[in-house]
C-alpha positions as CSV (number, residue, x, y, z in Angstrom):
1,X,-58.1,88.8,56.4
2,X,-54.4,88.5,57.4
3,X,-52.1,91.1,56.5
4,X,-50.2,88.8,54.2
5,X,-52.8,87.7,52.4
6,X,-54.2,91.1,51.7
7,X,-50.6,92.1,50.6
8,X,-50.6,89.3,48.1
9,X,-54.1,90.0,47.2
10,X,-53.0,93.3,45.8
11,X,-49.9,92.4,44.4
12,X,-51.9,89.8,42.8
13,X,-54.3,93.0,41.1
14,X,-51.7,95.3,40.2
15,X,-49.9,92.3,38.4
16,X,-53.5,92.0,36.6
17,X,-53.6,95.8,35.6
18,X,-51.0,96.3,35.1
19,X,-50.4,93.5,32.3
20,X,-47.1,92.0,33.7
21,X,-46.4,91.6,30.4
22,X,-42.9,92.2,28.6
23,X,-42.0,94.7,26.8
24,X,-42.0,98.5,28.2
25,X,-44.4,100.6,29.8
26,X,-47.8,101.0,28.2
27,X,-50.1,103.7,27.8
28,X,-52.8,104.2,30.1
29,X,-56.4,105.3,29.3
30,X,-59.3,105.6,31.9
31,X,-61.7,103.1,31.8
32,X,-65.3,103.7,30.6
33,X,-67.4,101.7,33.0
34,X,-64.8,100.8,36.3
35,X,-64.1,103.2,38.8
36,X,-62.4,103.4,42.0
37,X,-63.6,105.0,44.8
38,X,-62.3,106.0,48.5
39,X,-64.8,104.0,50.8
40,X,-64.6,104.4,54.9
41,X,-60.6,105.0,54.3
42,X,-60.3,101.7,51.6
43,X,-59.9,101.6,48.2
44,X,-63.4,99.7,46.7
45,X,-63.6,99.0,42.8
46,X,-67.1,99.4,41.1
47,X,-67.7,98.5,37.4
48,X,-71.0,99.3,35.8
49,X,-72.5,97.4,33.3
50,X,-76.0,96.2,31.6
51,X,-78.3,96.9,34.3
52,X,-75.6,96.0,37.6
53,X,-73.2,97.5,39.5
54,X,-70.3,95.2,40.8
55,X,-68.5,95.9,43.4
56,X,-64.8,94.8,44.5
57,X,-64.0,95.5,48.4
58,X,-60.8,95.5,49.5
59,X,-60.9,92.3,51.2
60,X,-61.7,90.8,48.0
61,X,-65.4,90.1,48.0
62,X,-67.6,90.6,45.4
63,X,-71.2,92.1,45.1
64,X,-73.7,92.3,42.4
65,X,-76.6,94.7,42.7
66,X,-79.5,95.6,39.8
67,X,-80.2,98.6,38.8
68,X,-84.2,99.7,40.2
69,X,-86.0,102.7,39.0
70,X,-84.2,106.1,39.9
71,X,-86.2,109.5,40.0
72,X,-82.8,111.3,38.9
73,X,-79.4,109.7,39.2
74,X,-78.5,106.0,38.8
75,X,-80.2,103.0,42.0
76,X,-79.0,99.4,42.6
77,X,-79.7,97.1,45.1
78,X,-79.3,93.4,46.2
79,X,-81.8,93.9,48.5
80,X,-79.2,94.2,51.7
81,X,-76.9,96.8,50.3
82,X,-77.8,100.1,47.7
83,X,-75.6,102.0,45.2
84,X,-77.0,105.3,44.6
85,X,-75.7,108.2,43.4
86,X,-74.7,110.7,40.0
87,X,-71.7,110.6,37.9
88,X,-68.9,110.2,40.5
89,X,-70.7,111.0,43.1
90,X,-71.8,107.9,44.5
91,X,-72.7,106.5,48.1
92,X,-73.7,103.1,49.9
93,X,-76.7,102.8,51.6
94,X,-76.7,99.8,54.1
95,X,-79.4,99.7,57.1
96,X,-80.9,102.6,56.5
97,X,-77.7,104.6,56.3
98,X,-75.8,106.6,53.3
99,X,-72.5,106.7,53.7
100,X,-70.7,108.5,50.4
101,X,-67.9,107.0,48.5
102,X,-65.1,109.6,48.2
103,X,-62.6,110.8,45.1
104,X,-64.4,108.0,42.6
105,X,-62.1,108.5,39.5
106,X,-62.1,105.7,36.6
107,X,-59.7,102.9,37.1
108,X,-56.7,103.7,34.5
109,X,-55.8,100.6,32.3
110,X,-54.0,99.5,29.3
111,X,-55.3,101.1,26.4
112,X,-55.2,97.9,24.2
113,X,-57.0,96.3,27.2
114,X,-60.0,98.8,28.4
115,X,-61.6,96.5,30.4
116,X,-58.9,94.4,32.4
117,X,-61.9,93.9,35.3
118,X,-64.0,91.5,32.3
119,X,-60.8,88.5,33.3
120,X,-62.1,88.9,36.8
121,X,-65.9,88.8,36.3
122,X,-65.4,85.9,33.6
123,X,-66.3,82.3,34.9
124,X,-63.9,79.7,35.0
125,X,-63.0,77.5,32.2
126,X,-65.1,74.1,32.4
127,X,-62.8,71.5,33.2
128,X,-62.3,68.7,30.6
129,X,-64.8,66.0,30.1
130,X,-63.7,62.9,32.2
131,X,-61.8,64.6,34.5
């Protein structure tokens, strides 16, 4: 990805976190369920939720695994790529190889707005009829 679109793609996401709204600074709570994690030297983004993990790399993609059956810890896969790990300790597991995810803290947001990463997952609005 060119440098300056990955410099507008983050400017983009701290405008979104950071509510860009008017009106002073506001208070910041961790988030339940999104965390950010140190990944080969780059900032990735993974929210848990009902049975998936999501994941946000730094270039912007996103990636869905389920959660499989775990002997201890949390497990999900898309079949190409695995999220494994307990609490914060967490680690990728692509080919064969575990690599671990480094310094995963939750993501701090608004505290009005907890989940700030729901806008992203959301689909689109349906365009009008007719149009």
């Amino acid at each position: 990805m060119p440098r300056a679109a990955l410099t507008a793609l983050v400017v983009a996401f701290a405008a979104l976190v950071s509510g860009c709204g008017g009106g002073g600074t506001k208070e910041m709570v961790p988030s339940p369920d999104t965390f950010e994690c140190n990944f080969e030297g780059a900032r990735w983004l993974v929210r848990f939720t009902e049975g998936e993990a999501r994941l946000l790399t730094p270039e912007g993609e996103r990636i869905n695994l389920y959660q499989i059956p775990s002997a201890s810890g949390v497990r999900f896969t898309n079949g190409l790529l695995e999220l494994r790990g307990k609490g914060t300790e967490l680690a990728l597991v692509s080919d064969g190889v575990l690599r671990p995810m480094r310094d995963c803290t939750p993501l701090m947001v608004p505290k009005e707005d907890p989940n700030p990463m729901q806008r992203m997952w959301s689909p689109p609005p349906s365009p009008p009829l007719g149009k």
